[in-house]
BAFI-3210 file (N, C-alpha, C; in Angstrom, 3 decimals, decimal comma, padded with zeros to 6 digits):
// residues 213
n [1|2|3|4|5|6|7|8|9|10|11|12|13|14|15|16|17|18|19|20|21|22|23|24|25|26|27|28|29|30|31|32|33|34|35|36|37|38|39|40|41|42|43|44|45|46|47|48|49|50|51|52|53|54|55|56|57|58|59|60|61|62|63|64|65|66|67|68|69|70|71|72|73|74|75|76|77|78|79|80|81|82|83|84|85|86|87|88|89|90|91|92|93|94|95|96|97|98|99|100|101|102|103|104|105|106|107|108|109|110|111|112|113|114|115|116|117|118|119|120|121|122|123|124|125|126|127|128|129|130|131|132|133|134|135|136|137|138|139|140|141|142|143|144|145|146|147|148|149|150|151|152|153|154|155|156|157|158|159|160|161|162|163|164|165|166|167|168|169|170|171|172|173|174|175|176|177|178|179|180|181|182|183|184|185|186|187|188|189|190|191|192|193|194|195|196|197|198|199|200|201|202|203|204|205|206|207|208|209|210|211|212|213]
n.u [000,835|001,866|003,695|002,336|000,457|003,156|003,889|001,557|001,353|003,969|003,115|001,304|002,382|004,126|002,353|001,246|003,070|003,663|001,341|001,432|003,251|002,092|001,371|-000,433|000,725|000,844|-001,501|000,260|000,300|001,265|002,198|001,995|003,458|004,984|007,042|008,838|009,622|009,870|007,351|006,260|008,432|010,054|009,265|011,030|012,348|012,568|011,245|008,473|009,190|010,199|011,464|009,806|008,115|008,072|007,515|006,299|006,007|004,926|003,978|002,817|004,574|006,553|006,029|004,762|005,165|003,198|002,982|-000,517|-002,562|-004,116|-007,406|-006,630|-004,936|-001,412|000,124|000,530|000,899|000,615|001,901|001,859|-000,910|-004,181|-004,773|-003,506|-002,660|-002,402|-000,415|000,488|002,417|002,455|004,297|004,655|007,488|009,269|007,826|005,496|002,465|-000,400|-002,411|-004,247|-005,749|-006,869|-007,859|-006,868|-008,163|-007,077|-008,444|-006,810|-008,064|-010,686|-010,452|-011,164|-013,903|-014,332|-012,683|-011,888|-010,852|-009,223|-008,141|-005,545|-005,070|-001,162|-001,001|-002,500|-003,324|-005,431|-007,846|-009,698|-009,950|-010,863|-013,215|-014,416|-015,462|-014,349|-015,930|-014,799|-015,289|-017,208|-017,115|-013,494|-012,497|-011,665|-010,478|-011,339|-011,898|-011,552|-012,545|-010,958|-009,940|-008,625|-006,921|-003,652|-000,801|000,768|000,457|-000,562|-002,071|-002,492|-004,285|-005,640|-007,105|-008,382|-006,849|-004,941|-003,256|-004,388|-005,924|-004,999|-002,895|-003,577|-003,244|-002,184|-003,051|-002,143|-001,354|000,311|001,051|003,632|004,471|007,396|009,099|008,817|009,177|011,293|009,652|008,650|008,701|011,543|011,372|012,901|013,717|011,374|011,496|013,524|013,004|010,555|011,904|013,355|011,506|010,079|012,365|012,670|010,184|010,503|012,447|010,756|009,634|011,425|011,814|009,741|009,503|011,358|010,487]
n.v [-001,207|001,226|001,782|001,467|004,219|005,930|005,572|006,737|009,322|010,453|010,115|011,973|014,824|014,641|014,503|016,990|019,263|018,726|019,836|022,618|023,689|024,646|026,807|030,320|033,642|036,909|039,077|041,460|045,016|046,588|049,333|052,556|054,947|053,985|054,224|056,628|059,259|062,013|063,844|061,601|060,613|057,619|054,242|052,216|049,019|047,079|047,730|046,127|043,997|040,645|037,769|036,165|036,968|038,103|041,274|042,872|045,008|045,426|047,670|050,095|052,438|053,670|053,317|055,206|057,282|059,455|062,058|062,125|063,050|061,440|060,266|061,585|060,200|058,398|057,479|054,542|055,657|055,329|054,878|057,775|058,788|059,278|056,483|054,609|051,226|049,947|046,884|044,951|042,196|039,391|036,792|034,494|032,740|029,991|027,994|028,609|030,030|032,421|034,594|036,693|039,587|042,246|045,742|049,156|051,299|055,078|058,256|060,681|064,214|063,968|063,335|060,937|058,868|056,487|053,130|050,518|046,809|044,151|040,930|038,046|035,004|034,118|031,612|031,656|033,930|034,881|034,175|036,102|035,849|037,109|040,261|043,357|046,951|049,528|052,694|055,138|057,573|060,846|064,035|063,501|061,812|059,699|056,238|053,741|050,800|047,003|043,984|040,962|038,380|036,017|032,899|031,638|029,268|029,947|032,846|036,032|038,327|041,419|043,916|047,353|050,040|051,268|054,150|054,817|056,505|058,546|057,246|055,572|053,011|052,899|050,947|047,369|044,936|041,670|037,770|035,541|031,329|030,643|028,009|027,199|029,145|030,460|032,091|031,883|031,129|028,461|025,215|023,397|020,985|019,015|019,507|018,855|015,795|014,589|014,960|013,895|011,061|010,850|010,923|008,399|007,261|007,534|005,869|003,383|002,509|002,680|000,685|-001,685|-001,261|-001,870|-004,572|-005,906|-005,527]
n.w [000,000|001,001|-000,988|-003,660|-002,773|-002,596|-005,587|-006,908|-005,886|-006,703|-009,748|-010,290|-008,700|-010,747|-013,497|-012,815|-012,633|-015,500|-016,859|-015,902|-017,729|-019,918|-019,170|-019,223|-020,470|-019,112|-020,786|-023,264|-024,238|-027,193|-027,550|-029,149|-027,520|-026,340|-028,190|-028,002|-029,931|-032,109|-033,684|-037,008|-037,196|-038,545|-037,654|-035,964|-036,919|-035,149|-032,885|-030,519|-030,894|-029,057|-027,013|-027,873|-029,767|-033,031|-034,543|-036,843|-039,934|-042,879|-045,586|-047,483|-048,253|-045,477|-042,112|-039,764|-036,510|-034,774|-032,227|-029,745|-031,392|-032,317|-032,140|-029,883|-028,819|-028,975|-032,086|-034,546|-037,821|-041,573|-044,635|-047,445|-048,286|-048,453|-049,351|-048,555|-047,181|-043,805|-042,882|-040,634|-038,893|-036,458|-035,164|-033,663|-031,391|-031,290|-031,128|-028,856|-029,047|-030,079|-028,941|-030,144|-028,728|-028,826|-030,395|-031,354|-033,281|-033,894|-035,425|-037,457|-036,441|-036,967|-039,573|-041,429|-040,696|-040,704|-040,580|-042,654|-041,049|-040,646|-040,291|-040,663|-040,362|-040,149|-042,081|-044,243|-046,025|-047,685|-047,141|-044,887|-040,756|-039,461|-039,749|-040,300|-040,072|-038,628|-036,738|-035,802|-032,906|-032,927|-031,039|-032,258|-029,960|-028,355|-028,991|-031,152|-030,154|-030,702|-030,295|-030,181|-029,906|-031,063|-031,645|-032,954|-034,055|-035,461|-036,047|-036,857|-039,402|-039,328|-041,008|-041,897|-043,288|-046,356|-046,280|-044,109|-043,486|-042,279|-040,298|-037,198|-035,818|-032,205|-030,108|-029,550|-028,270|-027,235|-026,169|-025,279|-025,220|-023,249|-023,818|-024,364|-024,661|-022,478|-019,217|-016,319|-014,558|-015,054|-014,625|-017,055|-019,427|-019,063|-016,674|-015,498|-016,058|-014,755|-011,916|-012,095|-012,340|-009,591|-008,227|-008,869|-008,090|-005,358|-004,712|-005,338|-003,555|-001,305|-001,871|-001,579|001,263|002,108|001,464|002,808|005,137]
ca.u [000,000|002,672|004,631|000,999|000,518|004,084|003,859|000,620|002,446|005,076|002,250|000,183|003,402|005,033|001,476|000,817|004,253|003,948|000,208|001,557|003,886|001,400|000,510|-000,354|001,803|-000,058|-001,398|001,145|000,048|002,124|001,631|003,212|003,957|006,389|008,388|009,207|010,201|009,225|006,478|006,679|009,694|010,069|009,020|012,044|012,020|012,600|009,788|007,872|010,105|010,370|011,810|008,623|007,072|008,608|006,997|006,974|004,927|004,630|003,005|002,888|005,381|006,824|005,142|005,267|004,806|002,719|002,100|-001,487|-003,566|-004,632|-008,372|-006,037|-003,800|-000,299|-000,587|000,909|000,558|001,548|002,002|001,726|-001,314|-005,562|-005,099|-002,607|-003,392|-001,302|-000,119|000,762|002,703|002,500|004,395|004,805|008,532|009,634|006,433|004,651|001,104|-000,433|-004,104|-004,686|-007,035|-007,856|-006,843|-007,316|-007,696|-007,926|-008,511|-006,837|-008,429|-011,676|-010,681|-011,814|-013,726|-014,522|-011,632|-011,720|-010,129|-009,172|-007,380|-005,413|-003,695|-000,040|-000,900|-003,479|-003,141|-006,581|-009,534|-009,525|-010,394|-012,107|-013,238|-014,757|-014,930|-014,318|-016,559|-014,559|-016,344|-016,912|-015,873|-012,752|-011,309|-011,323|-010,206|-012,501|-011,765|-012,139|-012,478|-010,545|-009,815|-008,526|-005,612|-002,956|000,318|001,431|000,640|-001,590|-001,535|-003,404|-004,878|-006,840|-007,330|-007,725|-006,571|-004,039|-002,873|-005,294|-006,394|-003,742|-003,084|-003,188|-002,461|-002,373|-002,906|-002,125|-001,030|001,083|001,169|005,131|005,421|008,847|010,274|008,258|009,525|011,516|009,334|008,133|009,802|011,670|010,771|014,168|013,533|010,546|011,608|014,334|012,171|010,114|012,910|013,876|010,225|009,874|013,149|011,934|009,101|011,161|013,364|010,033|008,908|012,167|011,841|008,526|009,477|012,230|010,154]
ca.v [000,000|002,409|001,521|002,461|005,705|006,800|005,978|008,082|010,687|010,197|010,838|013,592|015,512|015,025|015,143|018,384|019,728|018,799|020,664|024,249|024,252|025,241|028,249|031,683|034,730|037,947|040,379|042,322|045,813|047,494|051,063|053,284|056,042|053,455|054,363|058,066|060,346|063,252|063,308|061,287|059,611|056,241|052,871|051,219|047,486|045,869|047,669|045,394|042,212|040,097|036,671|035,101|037,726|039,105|042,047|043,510|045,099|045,845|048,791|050,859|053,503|053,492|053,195|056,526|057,463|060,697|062,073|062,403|063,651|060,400|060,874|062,168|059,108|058,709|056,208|054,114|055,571|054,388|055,459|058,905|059,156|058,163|055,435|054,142|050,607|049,175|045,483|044,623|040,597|038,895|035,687|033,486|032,084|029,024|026,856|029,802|030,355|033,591|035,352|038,086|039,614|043,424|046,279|050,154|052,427|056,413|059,179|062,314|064,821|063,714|063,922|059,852|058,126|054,537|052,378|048,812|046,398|042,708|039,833|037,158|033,547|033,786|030,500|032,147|035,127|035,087|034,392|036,543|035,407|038,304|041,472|044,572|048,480|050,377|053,444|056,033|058,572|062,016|064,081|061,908|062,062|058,241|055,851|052,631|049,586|046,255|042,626|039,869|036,987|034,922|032,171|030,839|028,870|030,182|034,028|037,131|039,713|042,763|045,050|048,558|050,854|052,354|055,874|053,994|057,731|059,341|056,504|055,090|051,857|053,449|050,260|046,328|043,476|040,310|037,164|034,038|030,202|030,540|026,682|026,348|029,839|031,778|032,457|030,857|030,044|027,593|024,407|022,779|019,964|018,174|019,649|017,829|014,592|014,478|015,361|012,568|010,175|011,156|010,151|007,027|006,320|007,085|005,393|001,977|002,660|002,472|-000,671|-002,331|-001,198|-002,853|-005,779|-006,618|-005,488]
ca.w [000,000|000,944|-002,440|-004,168|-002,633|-003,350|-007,311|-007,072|-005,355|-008,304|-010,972|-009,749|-008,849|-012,558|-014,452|-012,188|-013,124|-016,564|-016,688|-015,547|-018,973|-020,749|-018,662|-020,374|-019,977|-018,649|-022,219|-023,761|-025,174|-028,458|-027,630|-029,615|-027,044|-025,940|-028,594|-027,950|-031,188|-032,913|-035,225|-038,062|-037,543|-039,128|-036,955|-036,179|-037,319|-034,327|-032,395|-030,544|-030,855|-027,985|-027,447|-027,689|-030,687|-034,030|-034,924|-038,597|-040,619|-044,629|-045,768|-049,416|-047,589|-044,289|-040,919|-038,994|-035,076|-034,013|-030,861|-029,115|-032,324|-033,413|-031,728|-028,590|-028,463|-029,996|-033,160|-035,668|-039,060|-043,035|-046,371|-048,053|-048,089|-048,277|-049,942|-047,695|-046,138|-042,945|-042,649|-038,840|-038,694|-035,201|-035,495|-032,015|-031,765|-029,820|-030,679|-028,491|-029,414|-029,843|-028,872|-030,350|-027,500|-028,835|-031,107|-031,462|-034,080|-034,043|-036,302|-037,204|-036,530|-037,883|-041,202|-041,700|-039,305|-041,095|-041,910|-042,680|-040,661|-041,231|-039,381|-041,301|-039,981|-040,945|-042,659|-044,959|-046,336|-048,759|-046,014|-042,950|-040,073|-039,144|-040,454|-040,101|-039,860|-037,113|-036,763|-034,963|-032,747|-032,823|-031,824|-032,007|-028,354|-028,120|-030,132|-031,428|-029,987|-031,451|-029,314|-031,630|-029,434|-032,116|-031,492|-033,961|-033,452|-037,126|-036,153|-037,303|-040,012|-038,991|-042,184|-041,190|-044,175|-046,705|-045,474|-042,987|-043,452|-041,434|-039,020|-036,638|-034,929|-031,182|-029,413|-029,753|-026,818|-027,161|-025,324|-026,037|-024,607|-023,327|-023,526|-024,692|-024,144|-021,709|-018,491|-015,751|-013,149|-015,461|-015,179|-018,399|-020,152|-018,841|-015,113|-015,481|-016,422|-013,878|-010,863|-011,864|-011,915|-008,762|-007,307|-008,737|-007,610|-003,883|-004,267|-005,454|-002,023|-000,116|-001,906|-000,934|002,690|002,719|001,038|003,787|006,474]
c.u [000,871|003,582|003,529|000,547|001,989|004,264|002,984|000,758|003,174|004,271|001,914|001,335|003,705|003,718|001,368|001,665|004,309|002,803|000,377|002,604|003,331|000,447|000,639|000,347|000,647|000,094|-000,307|000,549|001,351|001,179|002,488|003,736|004,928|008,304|007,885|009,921|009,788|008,455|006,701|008,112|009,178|010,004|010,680|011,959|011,916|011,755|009,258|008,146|010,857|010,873|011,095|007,708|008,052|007,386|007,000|005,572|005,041|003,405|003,230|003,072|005,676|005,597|005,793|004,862|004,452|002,241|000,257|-002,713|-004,297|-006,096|-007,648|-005,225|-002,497|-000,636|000,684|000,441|000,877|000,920|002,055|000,485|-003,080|-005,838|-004,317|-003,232|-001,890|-001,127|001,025|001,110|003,130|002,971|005,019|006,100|008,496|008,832|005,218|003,340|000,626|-002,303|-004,015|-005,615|-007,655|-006,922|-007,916|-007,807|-008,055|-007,343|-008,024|-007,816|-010,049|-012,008|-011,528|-012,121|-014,281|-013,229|-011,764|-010,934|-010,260|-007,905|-007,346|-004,990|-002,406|-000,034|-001,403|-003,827|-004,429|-007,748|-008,849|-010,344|-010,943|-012,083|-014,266|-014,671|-015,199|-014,819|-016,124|-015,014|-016,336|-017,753|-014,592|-011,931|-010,993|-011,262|-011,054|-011,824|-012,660|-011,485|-012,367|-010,815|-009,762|-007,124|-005,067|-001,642|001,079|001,441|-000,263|-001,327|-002,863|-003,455|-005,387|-006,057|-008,396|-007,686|-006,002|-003,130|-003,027|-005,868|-004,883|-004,255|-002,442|-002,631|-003,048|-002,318|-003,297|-001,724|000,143|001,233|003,084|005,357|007,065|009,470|009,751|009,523|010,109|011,302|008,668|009,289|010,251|011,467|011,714|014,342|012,702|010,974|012,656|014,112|011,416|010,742|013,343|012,817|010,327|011,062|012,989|010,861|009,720|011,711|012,530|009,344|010,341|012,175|010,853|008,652|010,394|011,890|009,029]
c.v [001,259|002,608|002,070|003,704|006,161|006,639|007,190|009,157|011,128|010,923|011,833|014,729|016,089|015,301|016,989|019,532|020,352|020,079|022,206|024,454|024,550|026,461|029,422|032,554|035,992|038,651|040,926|043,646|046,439|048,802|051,684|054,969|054,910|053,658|056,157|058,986|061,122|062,756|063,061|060,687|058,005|054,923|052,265|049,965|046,558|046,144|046,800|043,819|041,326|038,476|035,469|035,196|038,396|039,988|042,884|044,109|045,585|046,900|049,311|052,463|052,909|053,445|054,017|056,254|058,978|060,732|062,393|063,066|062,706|060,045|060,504|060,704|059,332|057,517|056,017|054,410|055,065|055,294|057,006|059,775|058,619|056,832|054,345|052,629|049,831|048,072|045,508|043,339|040,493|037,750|035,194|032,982|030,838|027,991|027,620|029,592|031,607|034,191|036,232|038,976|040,934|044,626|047,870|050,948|054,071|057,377|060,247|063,359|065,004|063,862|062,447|058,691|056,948|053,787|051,045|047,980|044,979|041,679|038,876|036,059|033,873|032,640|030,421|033,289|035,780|035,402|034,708|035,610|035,756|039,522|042,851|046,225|049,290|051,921|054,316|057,033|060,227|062,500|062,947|062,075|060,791|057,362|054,560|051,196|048,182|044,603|041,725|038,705|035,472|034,302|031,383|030,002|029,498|031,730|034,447|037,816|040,379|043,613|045,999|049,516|050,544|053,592|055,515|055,745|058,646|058,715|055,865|054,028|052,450|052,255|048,461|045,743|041,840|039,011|035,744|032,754|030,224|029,253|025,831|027,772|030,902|031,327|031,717|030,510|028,947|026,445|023,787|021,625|018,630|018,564|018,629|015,908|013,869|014,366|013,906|010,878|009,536|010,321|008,805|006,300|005,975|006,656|003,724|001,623|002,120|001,226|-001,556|-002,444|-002,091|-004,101|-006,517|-006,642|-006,824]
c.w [000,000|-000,602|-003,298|-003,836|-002,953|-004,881|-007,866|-006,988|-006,657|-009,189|-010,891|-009,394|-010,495|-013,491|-013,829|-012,747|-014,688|-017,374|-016,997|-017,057|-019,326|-020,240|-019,383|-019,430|-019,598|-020,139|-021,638|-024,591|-025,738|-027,920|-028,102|-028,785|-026,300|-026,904|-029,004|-028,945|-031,338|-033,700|-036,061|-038,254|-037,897|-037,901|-036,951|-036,395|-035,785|-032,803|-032,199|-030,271|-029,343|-028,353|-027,660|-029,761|-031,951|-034,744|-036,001|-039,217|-042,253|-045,284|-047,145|-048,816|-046,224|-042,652|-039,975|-037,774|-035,150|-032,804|-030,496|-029,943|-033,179|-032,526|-029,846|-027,819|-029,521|-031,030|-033,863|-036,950|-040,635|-043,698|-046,595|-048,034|-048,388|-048,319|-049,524|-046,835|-045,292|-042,817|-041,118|-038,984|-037,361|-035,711|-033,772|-032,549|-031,335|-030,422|-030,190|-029,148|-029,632|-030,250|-029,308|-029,688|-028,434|-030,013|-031,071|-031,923|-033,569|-035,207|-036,142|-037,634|-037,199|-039,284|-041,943|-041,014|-039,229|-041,650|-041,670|-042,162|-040,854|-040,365|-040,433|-040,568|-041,199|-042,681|-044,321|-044,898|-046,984|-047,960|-045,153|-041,972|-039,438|-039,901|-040,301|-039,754|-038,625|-037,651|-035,221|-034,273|-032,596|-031,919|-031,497|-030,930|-027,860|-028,695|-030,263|-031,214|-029,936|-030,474|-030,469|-030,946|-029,934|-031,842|-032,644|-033,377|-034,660|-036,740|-036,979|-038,496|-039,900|-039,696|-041,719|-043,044|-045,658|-046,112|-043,845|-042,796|-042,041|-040,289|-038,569|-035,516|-033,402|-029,805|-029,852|-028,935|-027,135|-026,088|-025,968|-024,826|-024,459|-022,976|-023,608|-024,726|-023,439|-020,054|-017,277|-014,589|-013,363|-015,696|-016,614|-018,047|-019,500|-017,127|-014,232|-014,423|-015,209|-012,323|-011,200|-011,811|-010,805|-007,484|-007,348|-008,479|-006,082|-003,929|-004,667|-004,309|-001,165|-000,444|-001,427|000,650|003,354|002,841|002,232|005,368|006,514]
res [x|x|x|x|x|x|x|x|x|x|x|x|x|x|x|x|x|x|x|x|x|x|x|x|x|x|x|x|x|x|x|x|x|x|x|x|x|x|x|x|x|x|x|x|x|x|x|x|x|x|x|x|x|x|x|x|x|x|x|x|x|x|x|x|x|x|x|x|x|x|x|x|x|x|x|x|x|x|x|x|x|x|x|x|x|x|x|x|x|x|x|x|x|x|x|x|x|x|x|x|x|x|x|x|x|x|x|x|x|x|x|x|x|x|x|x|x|x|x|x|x|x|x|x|x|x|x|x|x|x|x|x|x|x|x|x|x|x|x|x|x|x|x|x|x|x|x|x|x|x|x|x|x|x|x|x|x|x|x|x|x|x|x|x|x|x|x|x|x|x|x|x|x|x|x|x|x|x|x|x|x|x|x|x|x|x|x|x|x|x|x|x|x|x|x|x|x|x|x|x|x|x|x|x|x|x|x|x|x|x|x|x|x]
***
């Protein structure tokens, strides 16, 4: 009996163990008053990029930063000009996973306060996986936020325009499964395995003890 409760012990330990790998990381918001410039300076590339998340985006012109005029937030803007649309890529590293939980847009200045927005899977570029227009409000002092809550292991691409000009991506929140490179109060895979070794080797110890008692 005692040799049967310590294997159990054994299991429920190492399944329990094994369980919490796959715990989620607390959201992450992209805000772009995190990255501090002058108006209209150029996005730096590696904005955003974490060791979990590569962050990129492709646009028809560059991808600017303004302060606090994007309906009274700072924003992500693109291109030259109306006709301008933004491409946003979320890709999960590691294995990672990745939620897409929520997203922003606002308007300058109320010059255009419908723009089309669209969610792709990395995987599939043709069908979104969601879609619709955000209807900014006036006047525009707050910006229109949009509830995604869409998960990939492949990663996002995030569309908003036309007139990616005049509307701006004011912030992004997401999340990711850090199973294989989140954080280290999560045990590894080989911490694991070792720990449970360790049990069922004391629990062999206590079937010998029995056996001679």
């Amino acid at each position: 009996m005692l040799f049967n409760n310590a294997l159990l012990t054994s299991a429920v330990l190492v399944g329990g163990l094994g369980f919490s790998v796959a715990s989620y990381a607390a959201p992450i918001t992209l805000n772009p008053s995190d990255f501090s410039v002058a108006n209209g300076t150029t996005v730096s590339d590696n904005f955003g990029d974490t060791a979990d998340i590569n962050f990129t985006w492709s646009v028809n012109g560059n991808m600017f930063m303004w302060n606090d005029s994007y309906s009274g937030e700072d924003a992500f803007y693109c291109g030259s000009n109306a006709s301008a649309i933004c491409v946003f890529n979320l890709e999960p590293l590691g294995g990672a996973s990745l939620t897409l939980i929520s997203f922003e847009l606002g308007n300058y200045l109320n010059r255009n306060r419908l723009v089309p927005w669209s969610i792709f899977d990395l995987d599939d570029l043709v069908n979104p996986v969601s879609t619709g227009t955000a209807e900014i409000p006036t006047p525009s002092n707050s910006p229109f936020n949009v509830t995604a809550n869409v998960t990939s292991t492949t990663g996002f691409q995030f569309r908003f325009g036309p007139d990616g000009w005049n509307n701006g991506l004011t912030s992004l929140t997401y999340t990711i499964n850090d199973q294989q490179t989140g954080s280290g109060s999560v045990p590894a895979p080989g911490t694991l395995e070792l720990l449970g070794l360790g049990l069922l080797g004391f629990a062999a110890k206590l079937r010998r003890r029995v056996s001679v008692a």
